[in-house]
N, C-alpha and C positions, 0 to 999 in steps of 0.2 A: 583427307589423306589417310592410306591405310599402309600399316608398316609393311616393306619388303623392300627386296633389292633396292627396288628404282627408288627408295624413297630415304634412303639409309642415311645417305648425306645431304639430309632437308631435316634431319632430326634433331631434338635439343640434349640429348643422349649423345654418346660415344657408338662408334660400332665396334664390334667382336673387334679383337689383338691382333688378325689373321687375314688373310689372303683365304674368303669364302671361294670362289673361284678356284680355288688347288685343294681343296678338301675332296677326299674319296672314301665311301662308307666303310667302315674296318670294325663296327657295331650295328647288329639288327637289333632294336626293340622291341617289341611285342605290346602294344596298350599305350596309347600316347598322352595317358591323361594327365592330373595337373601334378601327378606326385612326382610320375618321371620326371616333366618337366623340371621340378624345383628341384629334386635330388639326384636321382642317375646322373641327367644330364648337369646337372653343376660340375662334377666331377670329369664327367666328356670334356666337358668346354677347356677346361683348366688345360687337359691335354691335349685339346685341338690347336690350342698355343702354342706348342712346341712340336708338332706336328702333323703333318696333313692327312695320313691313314687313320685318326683318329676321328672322320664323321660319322652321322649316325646317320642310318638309314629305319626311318621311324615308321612300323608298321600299326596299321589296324586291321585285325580281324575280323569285324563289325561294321567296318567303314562308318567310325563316328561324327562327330558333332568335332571335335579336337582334332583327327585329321583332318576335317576340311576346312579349320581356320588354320592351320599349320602348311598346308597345302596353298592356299591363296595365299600367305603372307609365305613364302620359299622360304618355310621353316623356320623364319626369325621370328620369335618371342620375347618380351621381357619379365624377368623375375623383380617382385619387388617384395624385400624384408622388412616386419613389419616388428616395431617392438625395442625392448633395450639394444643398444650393442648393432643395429641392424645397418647394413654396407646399404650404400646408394643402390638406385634401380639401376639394373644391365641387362643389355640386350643379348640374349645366347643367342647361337649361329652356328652351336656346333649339328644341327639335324641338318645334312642334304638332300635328305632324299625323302617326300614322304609316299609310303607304298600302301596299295591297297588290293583285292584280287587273285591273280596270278603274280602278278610281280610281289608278293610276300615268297611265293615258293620257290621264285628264279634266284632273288636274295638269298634265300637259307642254303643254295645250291652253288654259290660264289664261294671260289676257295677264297676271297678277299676279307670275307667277312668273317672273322677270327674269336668274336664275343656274342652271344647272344643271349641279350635281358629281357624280364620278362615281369611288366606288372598289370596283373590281367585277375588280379582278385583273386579271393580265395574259390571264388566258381570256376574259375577258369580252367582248373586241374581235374574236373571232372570229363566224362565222355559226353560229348555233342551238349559239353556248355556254349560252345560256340560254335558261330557256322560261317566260314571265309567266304566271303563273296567271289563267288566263283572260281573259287578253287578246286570245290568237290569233282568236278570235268577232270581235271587233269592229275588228281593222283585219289583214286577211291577212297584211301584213308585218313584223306586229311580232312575230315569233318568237323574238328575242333581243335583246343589250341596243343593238347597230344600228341593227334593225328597229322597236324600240319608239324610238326616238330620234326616226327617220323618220317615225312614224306623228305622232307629236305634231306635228312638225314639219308634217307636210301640211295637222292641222288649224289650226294658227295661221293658214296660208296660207290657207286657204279662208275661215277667219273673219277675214282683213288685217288681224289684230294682228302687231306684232312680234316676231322669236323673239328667245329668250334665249340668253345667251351661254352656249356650254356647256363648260364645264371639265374635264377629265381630271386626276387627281390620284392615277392609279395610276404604278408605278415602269417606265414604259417611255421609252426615247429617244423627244422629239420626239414624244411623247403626243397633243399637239391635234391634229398632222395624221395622227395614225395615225388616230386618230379620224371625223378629217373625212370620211378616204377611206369609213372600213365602213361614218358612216351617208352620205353619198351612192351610191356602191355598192349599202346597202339600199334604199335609197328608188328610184333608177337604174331597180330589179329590176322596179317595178310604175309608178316613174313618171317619163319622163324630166326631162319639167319642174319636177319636183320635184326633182328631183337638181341642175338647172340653177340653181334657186331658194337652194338649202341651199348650195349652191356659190358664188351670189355674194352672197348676204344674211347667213348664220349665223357668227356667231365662234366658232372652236373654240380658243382659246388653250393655248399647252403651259403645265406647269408641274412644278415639280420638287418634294416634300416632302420632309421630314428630321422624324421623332420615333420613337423606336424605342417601338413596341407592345408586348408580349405578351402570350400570353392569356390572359386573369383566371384563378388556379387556386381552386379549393376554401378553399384556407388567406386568399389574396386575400380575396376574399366574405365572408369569418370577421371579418377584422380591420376591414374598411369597413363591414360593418355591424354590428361593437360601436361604431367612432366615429362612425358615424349616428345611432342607434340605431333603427335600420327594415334590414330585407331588401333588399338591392338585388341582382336577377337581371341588371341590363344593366350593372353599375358597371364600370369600367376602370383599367389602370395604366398609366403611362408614365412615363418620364425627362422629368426637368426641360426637355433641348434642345426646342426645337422651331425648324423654320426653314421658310418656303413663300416660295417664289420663283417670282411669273407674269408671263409674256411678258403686256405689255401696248401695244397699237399706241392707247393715250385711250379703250377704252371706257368710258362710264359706270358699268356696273355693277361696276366692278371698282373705281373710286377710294374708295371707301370703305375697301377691305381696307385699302388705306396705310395707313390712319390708326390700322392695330391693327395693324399689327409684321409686314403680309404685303410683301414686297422685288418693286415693280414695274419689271421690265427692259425693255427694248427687243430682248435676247436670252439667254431660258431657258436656250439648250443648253449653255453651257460649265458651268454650275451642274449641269443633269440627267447631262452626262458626267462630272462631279466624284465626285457620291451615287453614281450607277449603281455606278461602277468603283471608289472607294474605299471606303465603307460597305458597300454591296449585295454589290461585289466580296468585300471579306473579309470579310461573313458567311456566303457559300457556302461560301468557302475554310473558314474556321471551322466551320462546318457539316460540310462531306465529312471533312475531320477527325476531328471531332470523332463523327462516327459508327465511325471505326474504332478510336478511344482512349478508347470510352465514357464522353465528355465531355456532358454534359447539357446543359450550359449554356455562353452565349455567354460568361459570367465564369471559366466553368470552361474553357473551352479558351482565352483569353488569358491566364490566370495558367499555364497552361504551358509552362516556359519555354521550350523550342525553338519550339512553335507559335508564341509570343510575336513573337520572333524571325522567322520566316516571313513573318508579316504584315506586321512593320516594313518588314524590305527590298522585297517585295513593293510596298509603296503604295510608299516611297519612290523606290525604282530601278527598277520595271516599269512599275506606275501611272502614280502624276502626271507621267508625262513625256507621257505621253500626254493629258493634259487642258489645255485652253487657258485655264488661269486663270495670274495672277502667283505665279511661286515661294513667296512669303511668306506667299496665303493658302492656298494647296494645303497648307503647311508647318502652318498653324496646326489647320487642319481636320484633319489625320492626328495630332496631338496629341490633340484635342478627341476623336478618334473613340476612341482607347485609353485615355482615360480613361471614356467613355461606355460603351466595352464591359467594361469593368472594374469597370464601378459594380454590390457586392453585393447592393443591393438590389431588383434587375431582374430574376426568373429566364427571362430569355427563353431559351427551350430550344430549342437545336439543331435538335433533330429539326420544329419549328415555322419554322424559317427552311429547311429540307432539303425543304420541300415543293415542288410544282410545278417542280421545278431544272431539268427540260427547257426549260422558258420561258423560265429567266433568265441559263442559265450562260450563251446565247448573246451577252448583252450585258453582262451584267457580268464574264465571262473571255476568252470569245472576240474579243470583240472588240478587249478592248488585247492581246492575243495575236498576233492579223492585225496591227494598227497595228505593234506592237515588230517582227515579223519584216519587215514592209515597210519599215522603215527600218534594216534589218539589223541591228535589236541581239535580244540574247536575249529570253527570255522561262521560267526556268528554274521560278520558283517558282507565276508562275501555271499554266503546265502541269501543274508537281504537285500544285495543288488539283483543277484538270479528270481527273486520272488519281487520286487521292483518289476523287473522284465517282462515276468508271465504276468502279473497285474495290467501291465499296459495293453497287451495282446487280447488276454479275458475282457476287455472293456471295447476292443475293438480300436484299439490305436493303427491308424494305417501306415504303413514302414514298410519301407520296400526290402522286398528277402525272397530267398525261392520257396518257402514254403509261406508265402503270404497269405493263398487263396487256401491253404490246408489250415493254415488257422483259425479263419474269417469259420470256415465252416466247423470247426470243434467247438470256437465260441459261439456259436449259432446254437450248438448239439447241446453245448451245456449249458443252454439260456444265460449266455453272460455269466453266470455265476463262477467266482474268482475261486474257487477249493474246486468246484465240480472242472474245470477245464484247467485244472495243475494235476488234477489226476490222471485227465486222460494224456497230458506231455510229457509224466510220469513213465507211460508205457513205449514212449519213443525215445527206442533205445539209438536210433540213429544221431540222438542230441544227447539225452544224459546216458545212456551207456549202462552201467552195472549202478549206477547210482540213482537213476530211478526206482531200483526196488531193496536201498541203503535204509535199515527204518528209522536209525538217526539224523538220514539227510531227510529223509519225509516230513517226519516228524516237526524239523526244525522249519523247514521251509515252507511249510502247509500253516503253521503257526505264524509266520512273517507275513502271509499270502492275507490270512484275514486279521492281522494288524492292521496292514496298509490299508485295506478296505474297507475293515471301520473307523479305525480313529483317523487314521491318512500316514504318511510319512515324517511327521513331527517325533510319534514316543520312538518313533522306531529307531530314528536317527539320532537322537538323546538316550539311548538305553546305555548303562556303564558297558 
């Protein structure tokens, strides 16, 4: 038996508080994978309880592997928290719609639809990262996730309904206006006024998330659907935490979220620079690690104790100096996060946080990297996560990222050799920027690079 409708009340579960059947989409998503799942949509559901415009209508761009078990199972899923403090397994119900095609562009074209979220990676923001199935036919520039933004947006505009506000809820700084830029840009490309249009009428709001994910495993699936007692292919796990914090300048469609535990500011970024660089940050760092200590898990490489230790000083003395929040709660969040990474019952694995790293080291290491050297102080341990990193790659670590195959081949160019192919990463400036040719960050990092290489990661993670 596999969970849906027909099978809702055969279950050993509860179903959704609600009347599924009077739900109407009033949220498009963008990326149905297992984060929305456990966090956007936790917060849907809350207010699909107290009313019926409150569904989602849950797109894929890609038409994945997630919409189509979300798809056979009519959008129900269960969330199961895993960890101290964790609420029993529940079944959400707030997705009714799941879209793929053309019917993603008819949805962004609905004056119904009031919110639209978007967790689509940090790739996603690029031009022709994606490609809609079968979309490209009916509006030429919607070839990615941009381009289809835009196209909806044009037809709101031609039908003088209002656009929706569109929300960003992937892990980049200042998200809304990365946003804004790619779809007016796309739009720009086929229509000025349209760009003019998106530019002074559409809200792209930033915002910051915090719930740590991982991907449902085999063993997962086993135990959520004995306490189901139905098959769920879309079910998910998360930790207890969860926290969303959105720049809010009074739109409407956003004061609802208050009232379910979403944190409405007047300014995202000190919150997006906190996650970025101290969660995001030491899970790379954890990550590049923990690929050379064959550590599987984000539990497993902070009960190590030197690594342990790495992390601490790291957030403490590197980090949050670097973030514009008050001491006390920078202090509290670097607690909260070692216990969260520590919590056994989360296998979030390394090698799943190790992915795409060309995307992110840039902002969640590099960047308090630049900040510390420009106000003259060190920067000793996150360099050695960054020289971590490019060890792994020089050796041929396989991780999936857009420049995988650019790598494969410069470690090929540089025979493996761990200094000879941090030189040539050196010269890409589309990953370290002005700090590849920094001769204190050279310096320091080329130094770290054949550390690890000959003694291994022990003196390095022991150094005062």
């Amino acid at each position: 038996m596999r969970l849906s409708d027909a099978t809702l009340r055969h279950l050993s579960l509860p179903p959704p508080a609600y009347d599924r059947a009077a739900l109407c989409p009033g949220v498009l998503h963008l990326g149905p994978g297992h984060f929305f799942r456990a966090h956007v949509a936790r917060y849907i559901e809350d207010l699909a309880t107290r009313s019926p415009d409150w569904g989602i209508a849950s797109a894929s761009v890609q038409g994945s592997a997630a919409a189509m078990a979300l798809a056979r199972q009519d959008g129900l899923y269960t969330v199961s928290e895993r960890g101290p403090d964790a609420a029993p397994p529940r079944i959400f119900g707030a997705v009714c719609a799941v879209l793929t095609g053309d019917r993603v562009l008819t949805a962004l074209s609905d004056p119904a639809i009031r919110l639209v979220t978007l967790t689509v990676t940090e790739k996603g923001y690029s031009p022709a990262a994606t490609t809609p199935n079968g979309i490209a036919g009916k509006a030429a520039f919607a070839r990615d996730v941009p381009g289809l933004l835009a196209a909806g947006l044009a037809a709101r505009q031609r039908q003088g309904h209002a656009p929706p506000v569109i929300l960003s809820c992937d892990n980049l700084s200042a998200n809304g206006r990365i946003l804004r830029r790619a779809v007016t840009a796309a739009a720009a490309q086929q229509d000025p006024a349209l760009a003019a249009w998106i530019g002074d009428s559409v809200a792209f709001p930033s915002s910051m998330v915090d719930r740590i994910t991982p991907a449902t495993t085999p063993r997962d699936r086993a135990e959520i659907a004995k306490t189901l007692g139905a098959e769920d292919a879309a079910a998910v796990v998360a930790e207890p935490f969860r926290q969303w914090v959105i720049e809010d300048p009074g739109l409407p469609a956003l004061a609802a979220l208050g009232d379910v535990g979403v944190r409405l500011v007047g300014d995202v970024a000190p919150y997006e620079t906190m996650k970025l660089r101290l969660l995001n940050g030491a899970h790379t760092v954890l990550a590049a690690y923990g690929g050379l200590l064959d550590l599987a898990t984000v539990a497993e490489a902070v009960a190590h104790p030197p690594l342990r230790r790495t992390i601490q000083r790291m957030m403490a003395e590197e980090v949050a100096p670097t973030v514009p929040l008050p001491p006390p709660v920078l202090r509290d969040y670097q607690r909260a996060l070692l216990r969260r990474f520590a919590n056994p019952a989360l296998a979030h694995r390394t090698a799943q946080i190790a992915m795409d790293a060309s995307l992110k080291v840039p902002q969640r290491l590099l960047a308090p990297i630049r900040a510390r050297l420009a106000a003259g102080h060190g920067a000793v341990r996150l360099i050695g996560g960054v020289a971590a990193w490019i060890l792994g790659l020089a050796r041929g670590a396989r991780i999936a990222d857009p420049l995988s195959e650019e790598f494969a081949l410069m470690a090929g160019a540089a025979g493996h050799d761990p200094t000879a192919f941090a030189a040539m990463m050196m010269d890409r400036a589309d990953i370290f920027g002005d700090l590849g040719q920094n001769a204190a960050f050279r310096a320091a990092l080329f130094a770290d690079i054949r550390a690890l290489a000959e003694t291994g990661p022990a003196a390095l993670l022991e150094r005062p």
